[in-house]
N, C-alpha and C positions, 0 to 999 in steps of 0.2 A: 612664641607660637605653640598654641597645643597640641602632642600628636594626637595624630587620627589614631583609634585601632578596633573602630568597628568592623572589621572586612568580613565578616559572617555576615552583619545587615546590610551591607552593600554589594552582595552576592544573593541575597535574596531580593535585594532591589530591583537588582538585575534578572533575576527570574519571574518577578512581578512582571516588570517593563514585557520580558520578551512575550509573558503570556497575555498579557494585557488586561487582568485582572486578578482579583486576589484568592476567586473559585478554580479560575482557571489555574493557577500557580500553586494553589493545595492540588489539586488533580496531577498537578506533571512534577511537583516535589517529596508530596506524600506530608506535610507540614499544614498542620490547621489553620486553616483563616483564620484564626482569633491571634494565631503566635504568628503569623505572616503579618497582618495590620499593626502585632503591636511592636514588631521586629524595627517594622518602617516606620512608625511614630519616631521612636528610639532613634535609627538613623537623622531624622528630617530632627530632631530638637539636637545632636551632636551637632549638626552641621549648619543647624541654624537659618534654614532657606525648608518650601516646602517645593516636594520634590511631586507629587503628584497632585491631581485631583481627582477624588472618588464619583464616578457617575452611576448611574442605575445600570447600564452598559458595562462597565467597567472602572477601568484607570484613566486616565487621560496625562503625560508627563508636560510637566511643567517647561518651562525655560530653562532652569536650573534643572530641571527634572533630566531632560532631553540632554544638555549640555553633559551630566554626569554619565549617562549611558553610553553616548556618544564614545566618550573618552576613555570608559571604564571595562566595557564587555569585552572588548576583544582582549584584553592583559588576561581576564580573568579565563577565557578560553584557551590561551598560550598557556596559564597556570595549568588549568585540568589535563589538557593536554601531555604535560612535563610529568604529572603525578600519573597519571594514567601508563604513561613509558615507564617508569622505573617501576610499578608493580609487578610483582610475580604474577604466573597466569591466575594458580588459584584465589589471588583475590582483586584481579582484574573479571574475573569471567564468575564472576558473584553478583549475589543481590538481584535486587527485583525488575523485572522486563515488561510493561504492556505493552502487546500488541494490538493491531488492529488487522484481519487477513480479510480475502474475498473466500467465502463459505464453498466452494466448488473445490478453490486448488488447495484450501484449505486440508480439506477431509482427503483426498486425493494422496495430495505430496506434502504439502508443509506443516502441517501438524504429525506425521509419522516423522520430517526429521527433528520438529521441536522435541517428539517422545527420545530420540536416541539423543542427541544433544543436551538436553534433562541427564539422562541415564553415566554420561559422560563426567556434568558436571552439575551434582547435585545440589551446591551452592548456592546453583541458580532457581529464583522464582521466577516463573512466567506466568503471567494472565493475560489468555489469549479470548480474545473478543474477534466472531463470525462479521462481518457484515459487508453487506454490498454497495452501503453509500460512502462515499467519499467522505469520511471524515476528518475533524482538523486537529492533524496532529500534536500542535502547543495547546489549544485551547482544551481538549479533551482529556490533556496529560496521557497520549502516549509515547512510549519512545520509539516505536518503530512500526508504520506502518507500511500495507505493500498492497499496490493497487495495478488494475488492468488497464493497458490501451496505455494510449501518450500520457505522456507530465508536462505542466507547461512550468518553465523555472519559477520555482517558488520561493526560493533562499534556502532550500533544505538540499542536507547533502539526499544523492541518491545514485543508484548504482542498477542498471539492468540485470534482472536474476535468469530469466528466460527471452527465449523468441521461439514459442511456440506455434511448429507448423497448425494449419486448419484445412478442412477440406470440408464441400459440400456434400450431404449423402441424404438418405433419404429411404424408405421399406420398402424391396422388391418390388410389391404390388402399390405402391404408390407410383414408380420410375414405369412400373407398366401400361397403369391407365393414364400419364402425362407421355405416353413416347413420343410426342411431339417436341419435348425439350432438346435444343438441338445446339442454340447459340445462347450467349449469354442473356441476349434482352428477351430469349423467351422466359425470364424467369419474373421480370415485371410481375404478370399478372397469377401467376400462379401463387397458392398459398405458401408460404414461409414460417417461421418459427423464429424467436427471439427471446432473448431476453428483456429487451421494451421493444414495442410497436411502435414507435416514433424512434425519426433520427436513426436508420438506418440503412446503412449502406454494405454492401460486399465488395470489396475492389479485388479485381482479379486479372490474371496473368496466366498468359497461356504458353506452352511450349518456346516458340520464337519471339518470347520478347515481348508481346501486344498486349497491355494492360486495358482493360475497360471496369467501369465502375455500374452498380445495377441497383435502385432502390425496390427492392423484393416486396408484396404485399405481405403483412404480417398478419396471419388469420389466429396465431397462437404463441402469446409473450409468458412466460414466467421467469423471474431473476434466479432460475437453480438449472442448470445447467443439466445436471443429470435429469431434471424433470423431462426439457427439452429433449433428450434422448427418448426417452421414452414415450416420448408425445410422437419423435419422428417411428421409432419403431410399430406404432397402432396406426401410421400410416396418415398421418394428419398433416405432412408438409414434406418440404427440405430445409434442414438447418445446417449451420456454418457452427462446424466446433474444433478446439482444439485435438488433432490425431490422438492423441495419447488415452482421449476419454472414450473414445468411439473404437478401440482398437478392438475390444473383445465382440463387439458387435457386429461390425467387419469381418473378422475371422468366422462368427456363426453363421454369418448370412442374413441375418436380421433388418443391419443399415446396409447399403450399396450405395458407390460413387455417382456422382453427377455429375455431368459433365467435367469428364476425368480429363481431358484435355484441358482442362481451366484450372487452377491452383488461386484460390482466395491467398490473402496477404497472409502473416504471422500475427498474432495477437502477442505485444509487449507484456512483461511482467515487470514491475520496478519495484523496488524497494526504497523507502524514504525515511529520512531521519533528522533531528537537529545535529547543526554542526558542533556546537559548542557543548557539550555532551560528558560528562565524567565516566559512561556508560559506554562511551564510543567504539573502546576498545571490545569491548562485551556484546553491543552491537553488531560489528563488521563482523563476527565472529558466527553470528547466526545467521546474518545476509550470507556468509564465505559458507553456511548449513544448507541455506537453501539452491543456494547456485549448483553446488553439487548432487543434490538431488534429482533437481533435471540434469543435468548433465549426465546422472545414473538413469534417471530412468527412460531416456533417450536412446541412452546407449544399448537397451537391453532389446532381444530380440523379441 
């Protein structure tokens, strides 16, 4: 019997498989599709079976395709795993990082701690990409992204970084010409502020317990948060944002509470990543960056 000892193209096999194409797995490996297609040729005539089919779409695995993956990924995740342990930090906490953040708590918190995190451990490369749509993190080759609001299980690890209070508020002279806002459903019909005008809700919780839920009309959406500040500051609605961003506003007298008696939910922050990861350790390392950030800047008066 002959040995096997491709295990470099059956390690990129498997990073094809998980990306599900060969653009996508240059994107999340850093290795050219030309050396990725021809890595896999190489594997499938060793082994004598073809292991995938090429679509317009992607990859497609085959029977044997599927059967090798199957059997194959996870040892190779126990391996990375093993090697990732025995590294020393500095060349655990090396090499290159894409991110993907939300553009608000980006500029805010999490790029001031990516700056000192950098500054720590200069090793590290990071390219940090802004954006506000949910993007997919195998297919787009990041290794870590971090998003707002729930996660529904996706197969990716992830770890909650925040639970940022919110509160409703809104420009002195705006809370003066509405003083009819008294309960939560009067807020139906009055204008609101979002970041989308559709699919929007406030759930709120008052003193004793009593949560009620209220679909606000939204007269003024943009996806930047601090926009919405300033949209509510000229007096153009009530908007629902996280404390932390509205604090200085608050202090000036600019924004003021609504209905203070009612406390909106916390807005989640997650952090997501793949499992099987050589990166992991390097990883957890800046989720363990960002956690602590909020958690400082919470803290602080």
């Amino acid at each position: 019997m002959k040995t096997f000892g491709d295990f470099d193209g059956l390690a990129l096999f498997i990073r094809i498989a998980q990306a599900g194409g060969l653009a996508a797995a240059e994107r999340a490996t850093g290795i050219p599709k030309a050396t990725l297609s021809r890595r896999l040729s190489a594997l499938e005539e060793a082994l004598n079976v073809r292991l995938v089919r090429r679509t317009k779409k992607g990859v497609m695995l085959t029977e044997h395709g599927q059967q090798l993956y199957d059997r194959s990924h996870e040892a190779f995740m126990l391996a990375e795993e093993a090697v990732a342990g025995v590294q020393d930090e500095k060349v655990a906490l090396s090499g290159t990082v894409r991110l993907s953040l939300p553009p608000d708590m980006a500029t805010q918190v999490l790029a001031p701690a990516l700056i000192s995190f950098k500054s720590r451990y200069p090793d590290v490369m990071i390219e940090m990409t802004l954006a506000d749509r949910r993007v997919s993190l195998i297919e787009e080759g990041y290794d870590l992204v971090v998003r707002m609001g729930s996660v529904a299980d996706s197969g990716l690890a992830f770890k909650k970084i925040a639970s940022l209070p919110r509160t409703l508020v809104a420009s002195p002279k705006y809370v003066a010409e509405n003083h009819d806002i008294k309960e939560p459903q009067d807020l139906h019909d009055v204008p609101a502020l979002a970041i989308r005008r559709d699919l929007v809700e406030w759930n709120l919780r008052n003193r004793d317990g009593v949560t009620t839920t209220v679909t606000p009309k939204i007269g003024f959406a943009a996806n930047r948060q601090t926009i919405l500040i300033d949209a509510a500051v000229a007096g153009l609605g009530i908007v629902n944002l996280p404390n932390f961003m509205i604090e200085t506003e608050l202090k000036s007298g600019t924004l003021v509470r609504v209905l203070p008696d009612w406390e909106p939910s916390p807005v989640e922050m997650t952090a997501l990543w793949q499992k099987d990861r050589i990166t992991g350790r390097l990883i957890k390392a800046i989720v363990a960056e960002f956690t602590e950030a909020f958690k400082i800047g919470q803290a602080s008066p």
